[in-house]
C-alpha positions in Angstrom: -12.2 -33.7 -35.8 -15.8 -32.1 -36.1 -18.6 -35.2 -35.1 -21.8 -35.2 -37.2 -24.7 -37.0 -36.4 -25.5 -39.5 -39.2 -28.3 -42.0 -40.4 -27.3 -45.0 -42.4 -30.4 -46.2 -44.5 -29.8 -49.7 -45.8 -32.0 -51.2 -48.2 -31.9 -55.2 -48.9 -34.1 -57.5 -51.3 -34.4 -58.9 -54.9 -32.6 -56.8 -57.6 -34.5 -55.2 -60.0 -34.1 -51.9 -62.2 -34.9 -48.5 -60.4 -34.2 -49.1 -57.3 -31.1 -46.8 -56.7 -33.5 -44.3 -58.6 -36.5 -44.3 -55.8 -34.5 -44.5 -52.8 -32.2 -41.2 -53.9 -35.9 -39.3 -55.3 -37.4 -40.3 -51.7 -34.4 -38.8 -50.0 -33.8 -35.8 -52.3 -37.3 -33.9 -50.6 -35.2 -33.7 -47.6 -32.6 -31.4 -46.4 -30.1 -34.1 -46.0 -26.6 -34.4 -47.6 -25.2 -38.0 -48.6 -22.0 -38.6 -47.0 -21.3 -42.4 -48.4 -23.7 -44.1 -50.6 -23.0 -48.3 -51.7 -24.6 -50.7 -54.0 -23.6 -54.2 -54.1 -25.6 -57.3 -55.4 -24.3 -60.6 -54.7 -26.2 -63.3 -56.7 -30.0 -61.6 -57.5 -29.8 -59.5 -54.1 -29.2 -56.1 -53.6 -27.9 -54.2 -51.0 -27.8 -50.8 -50.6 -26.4 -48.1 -48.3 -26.8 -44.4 -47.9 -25.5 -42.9 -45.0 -26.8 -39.3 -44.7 -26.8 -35.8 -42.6 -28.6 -33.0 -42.3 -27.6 -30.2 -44.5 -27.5 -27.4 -41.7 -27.3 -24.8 -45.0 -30.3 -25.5 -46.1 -32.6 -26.3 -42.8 -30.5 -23.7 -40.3 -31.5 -24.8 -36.7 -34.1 -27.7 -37.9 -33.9 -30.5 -35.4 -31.9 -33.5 -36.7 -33.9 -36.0 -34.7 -37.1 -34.7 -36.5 -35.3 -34.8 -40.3 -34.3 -38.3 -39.8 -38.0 -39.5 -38.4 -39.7 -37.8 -41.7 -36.5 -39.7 -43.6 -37.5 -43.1 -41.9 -41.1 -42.5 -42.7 -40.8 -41.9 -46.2 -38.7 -44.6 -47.3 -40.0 -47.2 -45.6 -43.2 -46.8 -47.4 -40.7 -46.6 -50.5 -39.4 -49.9 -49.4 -42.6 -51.5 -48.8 -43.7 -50.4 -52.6 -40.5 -51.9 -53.5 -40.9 -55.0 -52.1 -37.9 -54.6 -50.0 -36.6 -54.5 -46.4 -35.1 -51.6 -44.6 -32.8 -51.2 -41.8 -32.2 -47.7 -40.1 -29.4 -46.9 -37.3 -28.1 -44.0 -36.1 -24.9 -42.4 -35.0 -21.3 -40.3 -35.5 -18.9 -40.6 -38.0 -15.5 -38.9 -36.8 -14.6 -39.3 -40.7 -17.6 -37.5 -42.3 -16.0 -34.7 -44.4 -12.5 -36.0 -43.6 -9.7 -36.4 -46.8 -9.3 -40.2 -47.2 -5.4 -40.1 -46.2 -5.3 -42.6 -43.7 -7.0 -45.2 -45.4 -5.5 -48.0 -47.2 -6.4 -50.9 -49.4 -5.6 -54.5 -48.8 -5.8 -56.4 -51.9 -6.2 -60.5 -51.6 -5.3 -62.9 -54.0 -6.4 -66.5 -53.4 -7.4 -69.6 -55.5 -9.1 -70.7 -53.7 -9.9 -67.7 -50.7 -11.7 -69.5 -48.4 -14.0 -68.4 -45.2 -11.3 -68.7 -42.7 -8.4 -67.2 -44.5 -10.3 -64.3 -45.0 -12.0 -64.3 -41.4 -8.0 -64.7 -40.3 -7.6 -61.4 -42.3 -10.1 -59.2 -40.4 -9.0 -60.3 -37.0 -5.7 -59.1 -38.3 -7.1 -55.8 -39.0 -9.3 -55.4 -35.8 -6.4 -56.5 -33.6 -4.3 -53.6 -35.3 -7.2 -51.1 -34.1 -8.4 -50.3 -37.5 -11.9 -50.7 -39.4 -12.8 -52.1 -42.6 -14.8 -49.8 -44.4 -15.8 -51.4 -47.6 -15.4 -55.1 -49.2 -15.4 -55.2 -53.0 -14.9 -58.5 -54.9 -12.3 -57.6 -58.1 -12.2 -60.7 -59.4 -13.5 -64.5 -59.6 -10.4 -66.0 -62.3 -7.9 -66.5 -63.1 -7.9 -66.3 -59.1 -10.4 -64.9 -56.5 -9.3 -61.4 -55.3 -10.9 -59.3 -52.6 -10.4 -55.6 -52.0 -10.8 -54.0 -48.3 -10.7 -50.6 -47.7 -9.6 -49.7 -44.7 -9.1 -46.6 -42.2 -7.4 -46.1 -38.6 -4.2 -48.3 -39.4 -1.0 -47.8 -39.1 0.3 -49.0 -42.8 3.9 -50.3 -41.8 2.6 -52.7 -38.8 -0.4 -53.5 -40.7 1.5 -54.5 -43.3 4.1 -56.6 -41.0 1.1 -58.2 -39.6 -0.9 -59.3 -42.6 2.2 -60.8 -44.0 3.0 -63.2 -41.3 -1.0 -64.1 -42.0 -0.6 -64.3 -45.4 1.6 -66.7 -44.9 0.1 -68.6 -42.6 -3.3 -68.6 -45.3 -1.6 -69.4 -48.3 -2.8 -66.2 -49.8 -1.8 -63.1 -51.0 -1.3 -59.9 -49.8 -1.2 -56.1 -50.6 -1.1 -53.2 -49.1 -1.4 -49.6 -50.5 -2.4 -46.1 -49.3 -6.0 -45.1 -50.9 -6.0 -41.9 -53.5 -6.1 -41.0 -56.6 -3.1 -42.1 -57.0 -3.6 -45.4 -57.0 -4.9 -44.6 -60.6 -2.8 -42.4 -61.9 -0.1 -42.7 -64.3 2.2 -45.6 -63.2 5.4 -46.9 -65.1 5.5 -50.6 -64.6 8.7 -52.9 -64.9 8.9 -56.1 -65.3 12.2 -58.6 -65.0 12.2 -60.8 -68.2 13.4 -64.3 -67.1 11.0 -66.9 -65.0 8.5 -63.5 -64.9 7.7 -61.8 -68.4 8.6 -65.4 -69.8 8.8 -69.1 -69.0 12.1 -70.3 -68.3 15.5 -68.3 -69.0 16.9 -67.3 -72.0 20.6 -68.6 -71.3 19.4 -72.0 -70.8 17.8 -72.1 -74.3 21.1 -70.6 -75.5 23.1 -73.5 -73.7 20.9 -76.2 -75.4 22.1 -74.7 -79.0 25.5 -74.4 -77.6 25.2 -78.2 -76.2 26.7 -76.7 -72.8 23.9 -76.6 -71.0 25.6 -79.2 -67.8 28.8 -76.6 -68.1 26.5 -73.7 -67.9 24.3 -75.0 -64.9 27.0 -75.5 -63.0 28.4 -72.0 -62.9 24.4 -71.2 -62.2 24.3 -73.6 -59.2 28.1 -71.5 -57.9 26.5 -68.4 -58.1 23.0 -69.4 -56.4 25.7 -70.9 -53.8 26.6 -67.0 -53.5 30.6 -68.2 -55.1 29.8 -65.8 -57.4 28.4 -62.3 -58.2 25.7 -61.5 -60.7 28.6 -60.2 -63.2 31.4 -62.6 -62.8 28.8 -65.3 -63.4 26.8 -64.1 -66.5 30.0 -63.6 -67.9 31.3 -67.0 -67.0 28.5 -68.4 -68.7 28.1 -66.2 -71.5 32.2 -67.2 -72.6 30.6 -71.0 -73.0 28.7 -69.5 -75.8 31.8 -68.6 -77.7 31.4 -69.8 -81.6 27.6 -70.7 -81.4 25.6 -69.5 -84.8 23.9 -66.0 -84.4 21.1 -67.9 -85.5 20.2 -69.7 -82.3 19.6 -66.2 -81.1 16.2 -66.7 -84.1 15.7 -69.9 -82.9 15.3 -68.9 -79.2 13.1 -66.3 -79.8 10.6 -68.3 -81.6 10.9 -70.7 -78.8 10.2 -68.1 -76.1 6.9 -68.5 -73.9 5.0 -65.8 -72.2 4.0 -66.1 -69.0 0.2 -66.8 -68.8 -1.6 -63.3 -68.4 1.4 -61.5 -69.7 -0.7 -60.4 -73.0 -3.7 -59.4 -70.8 -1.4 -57.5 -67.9 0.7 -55.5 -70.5 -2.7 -54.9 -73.1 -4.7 -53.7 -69.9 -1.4 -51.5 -68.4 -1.5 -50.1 -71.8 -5.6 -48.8 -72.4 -5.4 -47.6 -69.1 -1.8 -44.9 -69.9 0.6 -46.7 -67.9 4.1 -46.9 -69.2 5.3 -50.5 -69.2 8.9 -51.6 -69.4 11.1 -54.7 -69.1 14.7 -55.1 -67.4 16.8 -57.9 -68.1 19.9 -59.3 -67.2 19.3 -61.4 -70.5 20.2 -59.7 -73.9 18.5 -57.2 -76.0 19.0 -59.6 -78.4 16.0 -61.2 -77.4 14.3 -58.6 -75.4 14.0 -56.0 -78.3 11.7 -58.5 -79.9 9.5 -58.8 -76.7 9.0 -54.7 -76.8 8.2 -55.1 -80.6 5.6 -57.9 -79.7 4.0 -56.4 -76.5 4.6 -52.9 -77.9 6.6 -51.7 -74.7 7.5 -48.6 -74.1 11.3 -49.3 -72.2 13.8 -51.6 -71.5 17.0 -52.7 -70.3 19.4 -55.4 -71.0 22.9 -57.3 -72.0 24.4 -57.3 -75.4 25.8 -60.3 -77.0 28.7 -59.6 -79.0 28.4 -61.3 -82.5 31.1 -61.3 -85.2 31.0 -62.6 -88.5 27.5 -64.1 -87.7 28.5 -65.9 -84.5 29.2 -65.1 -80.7 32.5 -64.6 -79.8 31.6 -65.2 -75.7 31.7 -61.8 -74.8 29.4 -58.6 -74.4 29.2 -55.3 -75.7 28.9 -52.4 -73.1 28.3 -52.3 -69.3 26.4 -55.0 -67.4 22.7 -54.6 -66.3 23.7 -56.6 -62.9 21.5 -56.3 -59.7 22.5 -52.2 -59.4 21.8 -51.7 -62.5 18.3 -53.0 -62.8 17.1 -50.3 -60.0 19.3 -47.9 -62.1 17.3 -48.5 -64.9 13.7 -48.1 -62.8 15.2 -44.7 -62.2 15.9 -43.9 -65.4 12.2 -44.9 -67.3 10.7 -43.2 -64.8 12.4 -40.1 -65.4 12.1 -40.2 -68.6 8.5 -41.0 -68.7 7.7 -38.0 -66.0 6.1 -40.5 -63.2 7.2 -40.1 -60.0 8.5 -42.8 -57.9 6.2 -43.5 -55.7 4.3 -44.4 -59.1 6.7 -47.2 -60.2 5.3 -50.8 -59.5 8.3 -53.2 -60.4 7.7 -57.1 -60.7 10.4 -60.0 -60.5 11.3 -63.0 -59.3 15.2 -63.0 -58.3 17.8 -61.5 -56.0 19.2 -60.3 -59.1 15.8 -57.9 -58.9 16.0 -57.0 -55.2 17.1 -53.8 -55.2 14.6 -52.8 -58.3 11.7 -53.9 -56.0 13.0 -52.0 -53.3 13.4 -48.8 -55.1 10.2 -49.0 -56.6 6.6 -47.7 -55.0 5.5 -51.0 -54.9 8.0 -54.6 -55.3 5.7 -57.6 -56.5 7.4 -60.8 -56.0 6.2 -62.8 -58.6 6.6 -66.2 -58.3 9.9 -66.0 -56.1 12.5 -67.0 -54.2 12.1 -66.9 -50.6 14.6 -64.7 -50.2 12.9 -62.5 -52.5 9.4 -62.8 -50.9 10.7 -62.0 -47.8 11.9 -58.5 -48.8 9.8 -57.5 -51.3 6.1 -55.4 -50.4 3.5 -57.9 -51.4 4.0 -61.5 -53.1 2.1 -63.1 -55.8 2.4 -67.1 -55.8 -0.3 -67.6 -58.6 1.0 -68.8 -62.1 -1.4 -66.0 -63.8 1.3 -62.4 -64.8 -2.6 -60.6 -64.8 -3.3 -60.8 -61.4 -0.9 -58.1 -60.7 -4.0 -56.3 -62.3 -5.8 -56.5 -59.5 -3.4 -55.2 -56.8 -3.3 -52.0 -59.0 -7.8 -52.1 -58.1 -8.3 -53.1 -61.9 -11.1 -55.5 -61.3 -11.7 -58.2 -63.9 -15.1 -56.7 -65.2 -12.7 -53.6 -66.2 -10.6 -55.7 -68.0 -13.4 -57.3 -70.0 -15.2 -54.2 -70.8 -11.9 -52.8 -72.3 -11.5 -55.9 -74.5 -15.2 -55.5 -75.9 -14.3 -51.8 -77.1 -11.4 -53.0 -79.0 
């Protein structure tokens, strides 16, 4: 890797208009090329970075050493008319010119992030031999999240390492490879029950049925692994036998998004993502969720309803644990996104192997079982804070509302 000798200029003070403007006019006499360049003002201060070399193509054989005294000169009198303070310091950058492919982003999610969880998290990442480049604040609510861009790590043992200190924080944490890629054109799916919605749709069906002990009882077999996924929706759909077709209206109106589920799926949208749900639930209810949220896939169960009430059994295959991944595959085949571009969210082992085959597994609000093996874990009660693991920061949201 080709070294180049560097000079970071780093203006601090009270922010004011024009100041971005003056510092890049004072620079722009000099045959110097910008290699990074930052602006970030927390509360009314301002700093600034530009880190800058000498543009060899335009100033063949001029003396670096000589280019960067003239540089100094000039904008500290800039500075001075500004009102400001600025720093200077020399060096090499191994990465000036380099692509970006070894750098990741780690994406926190805290409410509250405090100093030391955040402190714990850099440790992390100098004990793994890597650097953070850049910190960027995404967003202050629902929850705090913090975006670090980092280079020099290796992302599997990074990852390993972050989550044991997640953990031990009681925050949240993501990790992703930096690129374009990262906005791109992603399909995103989402499990239905206890993620897209409060609560689970067969329990609202046993309350109509008045089985709801019967029905929690083949649950509580299943959790106890007595069960499989199929053998035990089936078990449980057969206690529905002779209810109205009705309650299937009833529960419906009784459904309860998820809070941020409007904002998540309204944002994913404006931005060209594909959204989708997969349920081991019943399209009964789920096609009125893609109506509602204007989806663009999904996946369930069918009740079977004769003569305008359930006869206890389902039409057509079961959407089980396989057949949740299956359908991952499928919507993002069919909406021409790779992979590697699929972000899936859920909360059960009934999702597992969706989150695994997915570029990135959020477990939302999950079991530890879940947690453990999916990528990155979200334990806040706000759906939209998946936003932010994606780098949509909140003032992005906001401005998209405004040009509705």
């Amino acid at each position: 890797m080709k070294h180049e000798c560097t000079l970071l200029v780093t203006v601090t003070g009270h922010d004011r208009p024009g100041v971005s403007a003056r510092l890049l006019t004072t620079l722009s006499v000099f045959p110097v090329t910008i290699v990074d360049l930052e602006q970030v003002v927390i509360g009314n201060q301002l700093v600034l970075g530009a880190l800058v070399t000498v543009d060899e193509s335009v100033a063949p054989g001029v003396r670096r050493e000589r280019v960067f005294e003239e540089v100094r000169g000039a904008v500290e009198k800039t500075a001075i008319d500004l009102g400001m303070d600025v720093e200077f310091s020399t060096g090499s950058d191994d990465r000036v010119g380099a692509a970006a492919t070894d750098r990741l982003h780690v994406t926190l999610l805290a409410d509250p992030l405090r100093p030391g969880a955040l402190g714990a998290v850099a440790s992390c990442v100098a004990r793994s031999g890597a650097n953070i480049d850049r910190i960027e604040r995404l967003a202050q609510y629902p929850v705090t999240s913090i975006e670090l861009e980092i280079s020099g790590a290796e992302p599997e043992q990074l990852r390993a390492d972050l989550a044991l200190e997640a953990a031990t924080q009681s925050i949240d944490i993501a990790v992703q490879p930096s690129g374009l890629h990262r906005r791109a054109k992603h399909l995103v799916t989402l499990d239905v029950d206890s993620t897209l919605i409060q609560g689970e749709v067969i329990d609202l069906l046993a309350e109509h049925a008045g089985c709801t002990e019967e029905i929690a009882r083949v649950t509580e077999e299943a959790m106890r692994g007595n069960l499989d996924f199929e053998e035990s929706l089936r078990r449980r759909v057969a206690l529905l036998e002779g209810l109205d077709a009705s309650a299937l209206d009833a529960v419906r109106d009784q459904l309860v998004l998820t809070p941020g589920a409007r904002t998540l799926i309204r944002t994913l949208k404006r931005l060209g993502y594909e959204c989708a749900i997969v349920s081991g639930g019943f399209t009964q209810i789920t096609d009125a969720l893609v109506e509602r949220l204007d989806l663009d896939y999904s996946a369930a169960n069918t009740l079977e309803v004769v003569d305008g009430k359930l006869t206890g059994g389902l039409v057509g295959p079961v959407v089980d644990r396989k057949g949740k991944a299956l359908a991952l595959e499928r919507f993002a085949e069919e909406a021409g996104v790779p992979r590697d571009r699929t972000v899936a969210i859920g909360d059960g082992a009934n999702d597992l192997d969706m989150l695994q085959a997915a570029g990135l597994g959020i477990a939302f609000n999950a079991k530890p079982v879940v947690r453990e093996q999916a990528d990155t874990t979200v334990n806040v009660p706000y759906l939209d804070t998946v936003i932010f693991l994606l780098g949509i920061s909140r003032e992005e949201v906001e401005a998209a509302d405004l040009m509705e």
